[in-house]
C-alpha positions in Angstrom: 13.9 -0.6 6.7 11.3 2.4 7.0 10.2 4.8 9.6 7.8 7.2 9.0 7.5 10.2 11.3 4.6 12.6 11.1 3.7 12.5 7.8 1.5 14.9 5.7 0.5 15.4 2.4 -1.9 18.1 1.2 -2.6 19.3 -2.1 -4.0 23.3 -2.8 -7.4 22.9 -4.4 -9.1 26.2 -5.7 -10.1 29.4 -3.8 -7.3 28.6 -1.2 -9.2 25.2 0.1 -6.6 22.3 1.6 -7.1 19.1 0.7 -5.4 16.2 3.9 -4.8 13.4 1.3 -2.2 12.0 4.6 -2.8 13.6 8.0 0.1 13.1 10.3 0.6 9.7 9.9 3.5 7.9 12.0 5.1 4.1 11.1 7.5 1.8 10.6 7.9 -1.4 8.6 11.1 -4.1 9.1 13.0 -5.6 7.0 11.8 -8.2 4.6 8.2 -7.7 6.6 5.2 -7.1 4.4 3.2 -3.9 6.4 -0.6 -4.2 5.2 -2.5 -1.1 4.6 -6.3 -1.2 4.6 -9.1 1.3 4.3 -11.7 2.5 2.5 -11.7 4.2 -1.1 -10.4 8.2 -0.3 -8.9 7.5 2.6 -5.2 8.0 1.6 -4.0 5.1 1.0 -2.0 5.2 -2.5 -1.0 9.2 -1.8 0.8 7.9 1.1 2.6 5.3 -0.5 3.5 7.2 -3.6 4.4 9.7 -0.7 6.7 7.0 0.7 8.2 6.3 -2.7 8.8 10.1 -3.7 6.4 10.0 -6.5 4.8 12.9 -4.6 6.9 15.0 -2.4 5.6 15.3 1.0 4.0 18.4 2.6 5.4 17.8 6.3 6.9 15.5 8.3 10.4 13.1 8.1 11.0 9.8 5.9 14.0 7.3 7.2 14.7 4.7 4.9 17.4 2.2 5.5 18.8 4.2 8.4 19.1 7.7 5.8 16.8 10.5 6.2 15.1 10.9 2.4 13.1 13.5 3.3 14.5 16.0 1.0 17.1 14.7 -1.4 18.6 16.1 -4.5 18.3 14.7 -8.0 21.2 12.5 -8.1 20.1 11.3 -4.3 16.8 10.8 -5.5 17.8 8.4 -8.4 19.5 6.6 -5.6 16.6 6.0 -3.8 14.6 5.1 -6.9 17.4 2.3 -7.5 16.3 0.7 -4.3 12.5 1.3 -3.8 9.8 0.6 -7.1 6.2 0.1 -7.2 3.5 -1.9 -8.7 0.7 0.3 -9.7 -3.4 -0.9 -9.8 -4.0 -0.4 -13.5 -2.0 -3.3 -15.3 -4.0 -1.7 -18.4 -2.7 1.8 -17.3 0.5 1.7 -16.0 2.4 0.2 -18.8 3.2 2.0 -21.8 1.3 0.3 -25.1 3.9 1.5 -27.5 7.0 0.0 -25.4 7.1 -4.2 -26.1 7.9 -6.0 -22.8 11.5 -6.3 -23.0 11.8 -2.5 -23.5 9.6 -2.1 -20.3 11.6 -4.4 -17.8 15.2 -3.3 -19.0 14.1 0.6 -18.8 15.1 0.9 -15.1 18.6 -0.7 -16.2 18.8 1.8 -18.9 17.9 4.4 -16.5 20.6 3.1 -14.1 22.9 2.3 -16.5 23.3 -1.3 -15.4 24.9 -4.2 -17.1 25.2 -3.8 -21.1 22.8 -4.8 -23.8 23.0 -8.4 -24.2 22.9 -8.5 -20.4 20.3 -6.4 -20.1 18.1 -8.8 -22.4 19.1 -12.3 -20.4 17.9 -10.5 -17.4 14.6 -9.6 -18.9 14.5 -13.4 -19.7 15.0 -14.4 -16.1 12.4 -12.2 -15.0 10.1 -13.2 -16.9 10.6 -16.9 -16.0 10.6 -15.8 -12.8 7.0 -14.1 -13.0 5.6 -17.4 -14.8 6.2 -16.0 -18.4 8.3 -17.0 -21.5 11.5 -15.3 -23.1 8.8 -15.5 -26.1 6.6 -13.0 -24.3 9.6 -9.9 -24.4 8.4 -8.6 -27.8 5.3 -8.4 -27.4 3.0 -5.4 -26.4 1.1 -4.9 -23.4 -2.2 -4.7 -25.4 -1.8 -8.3 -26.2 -2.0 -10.1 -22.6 -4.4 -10.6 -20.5 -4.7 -8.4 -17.1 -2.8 -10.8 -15.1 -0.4 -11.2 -17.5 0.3 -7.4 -17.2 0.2 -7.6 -13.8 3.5 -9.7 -13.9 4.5 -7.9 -16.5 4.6 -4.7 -14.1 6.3 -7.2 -11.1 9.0 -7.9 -13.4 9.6 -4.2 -14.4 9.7 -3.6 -10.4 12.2 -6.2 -9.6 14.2 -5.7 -12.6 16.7 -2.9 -10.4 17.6 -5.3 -7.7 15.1 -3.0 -5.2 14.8 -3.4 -1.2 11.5 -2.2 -0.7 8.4 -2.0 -3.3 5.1 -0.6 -2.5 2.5 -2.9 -3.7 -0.4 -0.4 -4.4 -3.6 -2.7 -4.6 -1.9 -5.0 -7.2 -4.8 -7.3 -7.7 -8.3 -5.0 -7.2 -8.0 -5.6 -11.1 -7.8 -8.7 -11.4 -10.2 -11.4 -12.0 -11.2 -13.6 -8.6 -9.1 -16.6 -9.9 -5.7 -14.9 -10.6 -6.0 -13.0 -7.5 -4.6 -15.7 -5.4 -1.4 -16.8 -8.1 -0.5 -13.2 -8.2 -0.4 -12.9 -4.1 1.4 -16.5 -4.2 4.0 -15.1 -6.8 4.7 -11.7 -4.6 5.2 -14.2 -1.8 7.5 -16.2 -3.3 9.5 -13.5 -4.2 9.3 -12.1 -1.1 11.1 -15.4 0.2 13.4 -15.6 -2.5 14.9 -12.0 -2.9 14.4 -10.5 1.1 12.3 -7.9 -0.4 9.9 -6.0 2.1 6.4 -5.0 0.8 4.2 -1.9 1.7 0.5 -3.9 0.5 -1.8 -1.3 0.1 -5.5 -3.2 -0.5 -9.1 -3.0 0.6 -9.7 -7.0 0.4 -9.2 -7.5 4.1 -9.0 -11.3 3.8 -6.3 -10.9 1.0 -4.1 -8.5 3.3 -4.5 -11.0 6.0 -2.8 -13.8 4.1 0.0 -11.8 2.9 0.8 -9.3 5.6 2.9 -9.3 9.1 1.2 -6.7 10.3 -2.0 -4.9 9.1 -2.5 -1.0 9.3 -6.4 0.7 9.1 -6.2 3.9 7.4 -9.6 6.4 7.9 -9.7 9.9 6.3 -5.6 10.4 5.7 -4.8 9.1 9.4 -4.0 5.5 11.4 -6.7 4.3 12.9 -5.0 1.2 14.3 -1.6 -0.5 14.3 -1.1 -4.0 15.0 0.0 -7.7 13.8 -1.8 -9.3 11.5 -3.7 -12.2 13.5 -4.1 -10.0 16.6 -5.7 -7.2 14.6 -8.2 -10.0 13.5 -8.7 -11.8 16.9 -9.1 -8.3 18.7 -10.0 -5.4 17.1 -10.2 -2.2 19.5 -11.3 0.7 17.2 -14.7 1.0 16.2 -13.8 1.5 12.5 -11.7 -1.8 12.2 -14.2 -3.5 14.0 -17.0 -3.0 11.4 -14.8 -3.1 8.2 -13.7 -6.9 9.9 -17.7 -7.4 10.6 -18.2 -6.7 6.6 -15.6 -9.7 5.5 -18.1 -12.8 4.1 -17.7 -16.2 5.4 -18.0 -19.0 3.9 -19.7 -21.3 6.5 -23.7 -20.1 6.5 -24.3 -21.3 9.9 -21.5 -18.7 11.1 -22.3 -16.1 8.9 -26.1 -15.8 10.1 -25.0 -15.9 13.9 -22.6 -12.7 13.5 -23.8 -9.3 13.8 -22.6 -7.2 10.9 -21.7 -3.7 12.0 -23.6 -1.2 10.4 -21.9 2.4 9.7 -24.3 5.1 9.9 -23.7 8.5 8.4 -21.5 10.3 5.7 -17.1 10.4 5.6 -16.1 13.8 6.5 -14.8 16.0 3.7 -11.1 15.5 3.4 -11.4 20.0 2.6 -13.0 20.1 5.9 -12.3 17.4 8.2 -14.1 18.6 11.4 -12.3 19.4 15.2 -11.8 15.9 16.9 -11.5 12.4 16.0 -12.7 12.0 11.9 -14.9 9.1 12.7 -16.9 10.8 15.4 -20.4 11.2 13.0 -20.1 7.4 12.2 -18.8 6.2 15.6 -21.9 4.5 18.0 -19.4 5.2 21.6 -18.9 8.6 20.4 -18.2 11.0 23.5 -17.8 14.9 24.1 -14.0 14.3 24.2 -14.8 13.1 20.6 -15.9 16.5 19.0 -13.3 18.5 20.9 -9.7 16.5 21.0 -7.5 14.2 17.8 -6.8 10.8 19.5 -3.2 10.2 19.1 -2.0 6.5 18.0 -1.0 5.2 21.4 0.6 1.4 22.2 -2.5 -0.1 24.4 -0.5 -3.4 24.4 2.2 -4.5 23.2 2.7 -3.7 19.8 -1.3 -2.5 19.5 -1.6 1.0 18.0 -5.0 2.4 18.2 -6.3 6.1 18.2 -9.1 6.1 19.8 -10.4 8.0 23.0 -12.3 4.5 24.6 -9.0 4.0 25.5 
């Protein structure tokens, strides 16, 4: 469905400084997979998938969606794509318009589109809604009178309201309260299921990405630390990074949680300005080498289907 060759995105700060939001970064995601993407705050994460999604136009590098290179595409190409790819944004509170009611947000993609006529437009907002867990009552209302999970559907149903292929999922529940976590992760599975739809889950709750995604991505600094599926990423991480943001997860059994050995990071992130020479984890790394300070690991297959950059391997 996507492939991702090489891309970068930086953005010109004052006095001529660069800021690497996304460094060279290099994947792929299948159809109707969900790819997770994990890391901590600052590390890239949402730049690279409003990257994905065009929101931001990227600096270098090549985007392949559905077999067509979207790298650079004109406006009426560009509202093709946008027909086929949405998002759900982080802030339920933020990213819906307070003076628009409900209905008005879900049918403004078909608007935009110009898809089926009024009265259509309406019973589709209706079905949405159901299918999110709300009623037909709820489509004159305004945003300011739900609760945030509540606008979280809100903003699933204005994503799926176009019919799209691919929706980037840009920490949907980090806003949410513990409890509606889980029903909002259920409902985008559902979906999922129902409509074929394949998911770019951006999140830092590494035990929430677990559950939803096929394979898990570690992002550190605006580049891919390490590639692989889901369970095996768990069972055996290879890069140091991964290794200690899996050693920070809590676990529920006491008796287990005292007998592991939580992986302390020492040290400062780099400056995405001024990333130094060499691998960006090198000041936080405990098997940091010479090789380390002087040469970029590249994201290399160790086994099959395991993508790590790292030069212990």
């Amino acid at each position: 469905m996507l492939e991702i060759n090489n891309l970068s995105k930086y953005f010109k700060l004052k006095q001529g400084k660069i800021l690497k939001a996304v460094d060279d970064v290099s994947f792929y995601i299948r159809k109707g997979e969900t790819l997770g993407l994990v890391g901590e705050s600052g590390c890239g994460k949402s730049t690279l998938g409003r990257t994905v999604i065009k929101i931001y136009n990227q600096t270098s590098g090549q985007i392949i969606f559905d077999g067509q290179d979207i790298s650079n595409l004109n406006k009426k190409e560009y509202k093709e794509y946008t027909k086929k790819t949405q998002m759900i944004f982080q802030d339920p509170y933020a990213s819906l318009d307070g003076r628009m009611t409900t209905g008005e947000i879900i049918t403004e993609g078909m608007v935009i589109h110009n898809m089926y006529n009024q009265k259509e437009r309406l019973e589709r907002a209706y079905d949405i809604l159901k299918l999110v867990g709300m009623n037909k009552e709820h489509v004159n209302r305004f945003p300011h009178e739900f609760s945030g999970g509540q606008r979280q559907r809100i903003g699933i149903a204005r994503a799926l309201a176009i019919d799209p292929k691919f929706i980037v999922c840009d920490e949907p529940i980090s806003a949410l309260d513990v409890s509606v976590q889980a029903q909002v992760v259920n409902l985008l599975m559902k979906l999922q299921n129902e409509f074929n739809l394949t998911y770019l889950f951006i999140a830092h709750d590494l035990s929430m990405v677990k559950h939803i995604s096929d394979r898990v991505a570690v992002m550190y600094l605006g580049s891919i630390a390490e590639l692989t599926e889901s369970n095996e990423l768990y069972k055996n991480p290879l890069h140091p990074y991964t290794q200690s943001l899996l050693s920070a997860i809590p676990i529920a059994d006491p008796k287990i949680a005292a007998e592991r050995q939580r992986i302390m990071l020492e040290g400062e992130v780099p400056s995405p300005i001024n990333t130094p020479p060499g691998c960006k984890f090198q000041n936080r790394c405990r098997f940091v080498k010479s090789i380390c300070k002087e040469e970029s690991p590249k994201l290399v297959e160790i086994e099959k289907e395991h993508f790590v950059a790292c030069h212990l391997y």
